[in-house]
C-alpha positions in Angstrom: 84.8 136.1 114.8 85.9 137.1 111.5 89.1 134.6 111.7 86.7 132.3 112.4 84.7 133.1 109.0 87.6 132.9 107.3 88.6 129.3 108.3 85.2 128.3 107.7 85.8 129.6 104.3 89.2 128.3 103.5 87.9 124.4 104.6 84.9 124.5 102.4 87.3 125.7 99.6 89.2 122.9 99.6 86.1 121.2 99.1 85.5 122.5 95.6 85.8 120.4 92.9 89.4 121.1 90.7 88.4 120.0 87.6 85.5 118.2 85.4 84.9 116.3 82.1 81.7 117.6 80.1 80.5 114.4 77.8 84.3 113.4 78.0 85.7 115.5 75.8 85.4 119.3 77.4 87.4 119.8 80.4 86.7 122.5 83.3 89.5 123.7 85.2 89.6 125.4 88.7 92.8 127.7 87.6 95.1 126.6 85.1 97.6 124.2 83.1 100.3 122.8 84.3 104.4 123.6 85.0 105.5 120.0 83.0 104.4 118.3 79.9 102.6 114.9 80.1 99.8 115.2 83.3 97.2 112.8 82.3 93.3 113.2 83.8 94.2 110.3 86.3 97.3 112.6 87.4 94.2 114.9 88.3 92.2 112.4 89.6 94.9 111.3 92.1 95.4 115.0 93.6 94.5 114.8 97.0 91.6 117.0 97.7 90.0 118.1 101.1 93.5 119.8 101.9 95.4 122.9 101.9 98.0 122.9 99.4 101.7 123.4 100.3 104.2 125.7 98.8 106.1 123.4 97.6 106.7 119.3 98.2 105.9 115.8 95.9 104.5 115.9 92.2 100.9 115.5 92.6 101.1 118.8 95.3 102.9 120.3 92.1 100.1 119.4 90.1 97.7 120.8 92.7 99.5 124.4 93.0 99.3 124.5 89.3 95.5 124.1 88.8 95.0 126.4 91.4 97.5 129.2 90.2 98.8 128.8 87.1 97.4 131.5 84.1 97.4 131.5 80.6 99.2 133.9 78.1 98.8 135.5 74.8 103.2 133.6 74.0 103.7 130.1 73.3 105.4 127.6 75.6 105.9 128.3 79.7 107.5 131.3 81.9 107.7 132.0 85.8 104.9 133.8 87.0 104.8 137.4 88.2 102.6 136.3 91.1 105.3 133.7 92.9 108.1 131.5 92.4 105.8 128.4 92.0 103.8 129.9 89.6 103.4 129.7 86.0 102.2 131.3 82.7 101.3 128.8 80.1 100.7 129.4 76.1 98.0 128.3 73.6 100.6 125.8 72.6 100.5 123.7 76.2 97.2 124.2 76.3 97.2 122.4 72.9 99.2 119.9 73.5 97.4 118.7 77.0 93.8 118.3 75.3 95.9 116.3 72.5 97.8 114.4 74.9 94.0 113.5 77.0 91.9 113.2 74.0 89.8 116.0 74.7 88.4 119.0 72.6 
């Protein structure tokens, strides 16, 4: 029973929005930034949804496995996470430079 639970859990996750624009300019994230410069909102639109993510395979299931996992930190650019191999730490200055890059505040 409580395996069951847990799947039931795990498909209505992947349900869950990843990300939304507030009056186009304020954008809500599920995790965090991602491992590449240059990911536009239509890169986010296009992330197939409704699915587990693998660990690792085409861009747009990189893009995926960095909005879930990826974290901010207090030092600029990017560094490998301490939480996996595919994850990421990602600085005010990518941060920056993504709201730039998609027009939002």
């Amino acid at each position: 029973m409580d395996m069951f639970i847990a799947c039931l859990f795990s498909d209505k996750f992947c349900c869950l929005p990843l990300a939304h624009v507030l009056n186009r300019k304020i954008i809500v994230l599920h995790g965090g930034l991602f491992s590449r410069d240059g990911v536009t909102l239509s890169d986010i639109k296009s992330i197939p949804r409704f699915c587990q993510p693998p660990k690792r395979g085409i861009l747009c299931y990189g893009c995926l496995l960095d909005l879930l996992w990826s974290d901010p930190q207090d030092s600029p650019r990017r560094s490998r996470s301490t939480r996996g191999e595919s994850i990421i730490f990602f600085g005010e200055d990518v941060t920056e430079s993504f709201l730039r890059d998609n027009n939002l505040d």
